[in-house]
N, C-alpha and C positions, 0 to 999 in steps of 0.2 A: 577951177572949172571941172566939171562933172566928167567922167570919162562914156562916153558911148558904147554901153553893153550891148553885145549881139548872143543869138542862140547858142553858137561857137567859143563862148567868153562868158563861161557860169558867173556868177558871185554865189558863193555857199554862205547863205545868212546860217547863222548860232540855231534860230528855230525852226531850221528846213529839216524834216521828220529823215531826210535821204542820209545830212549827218549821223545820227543816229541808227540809224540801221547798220550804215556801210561800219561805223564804229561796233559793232558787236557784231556783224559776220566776217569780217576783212582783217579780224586779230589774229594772230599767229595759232592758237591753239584751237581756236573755232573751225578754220582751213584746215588744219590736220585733221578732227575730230570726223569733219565731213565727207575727207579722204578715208579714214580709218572705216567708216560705217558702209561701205560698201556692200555688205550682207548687215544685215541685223546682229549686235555683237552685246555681251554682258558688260558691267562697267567695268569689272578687272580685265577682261581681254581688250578694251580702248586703252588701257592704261598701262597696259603691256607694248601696246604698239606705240606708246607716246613717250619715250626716253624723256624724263625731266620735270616730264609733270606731275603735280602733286597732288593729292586728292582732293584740298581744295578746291583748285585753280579748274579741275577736272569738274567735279561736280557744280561750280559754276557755271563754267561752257555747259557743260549740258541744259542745265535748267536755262540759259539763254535762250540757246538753240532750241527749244521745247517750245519758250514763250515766243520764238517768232515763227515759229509753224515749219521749222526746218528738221525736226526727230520728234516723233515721236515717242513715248514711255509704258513701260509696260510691266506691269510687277506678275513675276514666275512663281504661284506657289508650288509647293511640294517639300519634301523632306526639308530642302535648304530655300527660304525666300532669295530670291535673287529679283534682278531689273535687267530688263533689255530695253538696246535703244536701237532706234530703225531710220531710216531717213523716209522722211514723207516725199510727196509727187515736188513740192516748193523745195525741198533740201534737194533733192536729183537734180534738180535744173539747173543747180550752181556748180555740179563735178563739170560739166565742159567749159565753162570759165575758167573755171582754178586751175584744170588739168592745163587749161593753154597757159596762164600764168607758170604755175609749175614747170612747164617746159621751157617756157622762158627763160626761169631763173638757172634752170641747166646748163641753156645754151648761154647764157652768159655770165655764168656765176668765175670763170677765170678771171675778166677784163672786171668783173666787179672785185673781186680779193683781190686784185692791180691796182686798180685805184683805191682802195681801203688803204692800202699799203705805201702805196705813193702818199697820200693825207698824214698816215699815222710820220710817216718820215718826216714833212714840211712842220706836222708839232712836234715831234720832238726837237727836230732843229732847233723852234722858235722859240721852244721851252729854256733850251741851253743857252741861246743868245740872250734871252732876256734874264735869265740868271749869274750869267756874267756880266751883265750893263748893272744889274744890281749890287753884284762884289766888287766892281770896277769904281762904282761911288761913294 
């Protein structure tokens, strides 16, 4: 029997264009990137302020972020060519999301590393009981 979907009760079909966005703005480095651009910034000072990323994974997020209308691109000439990147009016609109996300994760980031903690314990219990019912046969 069919279940009774309501407004309040999405189903996210495979080719709802909303997957896809929310998957290439709502990545870990995408969030950062759009945090970091708060002023118009070169691509080694985003990269400065993003401990761990790597020029690839960077120059990815960028060119994403570009292709969904969320930065802007902008080549500097002069003595040294360089690139700036800017956040367009679409990319601004997402800092008071995230920032409320982000405070989120502040306010709850202890009772989250508690329960990471709690979890990683219940496996490795379960790891060692079940390594002993293996040596015990």
């Amino acid at each position: 029997m069919d279940e009774q979907v309501t407004e309040h009760d999405p189903i996210y079909r495979a080719d709802c264009p909303s997957r896809v966005i929310l998957d290439q703005i709502a990545d870990k480095w995408s969030m950062m990137v759009l945090a970091v651009l708060s002023e118009p910034r070169r691509f080694n000072a985003i990269k400065r302020r993003l401990d761990g990323v790597t020029q690839r994974v960077l120059t990815q997020t960028l060119r994403k972020l570009e292709r969904n209308g969320m930065v802007t691109r902008r080549v500097l000439h002069g003595r040294v060519l360089g690139v700036e990147y800017a956040l367009t009016s679409l990319g601004r609109s997402l800092q008071g999301p995230f920032s409320i996300l982000f405070d989120w994760t502040l306010e709850n980031i202890d009772e989250i590393q508690h329960c990471q903690g709690s979890y990683d314990a219940r496996q490795d219990q379960e790891a060692a009981i079940s390594t002993a019912e293996r040596g015990a046969s």
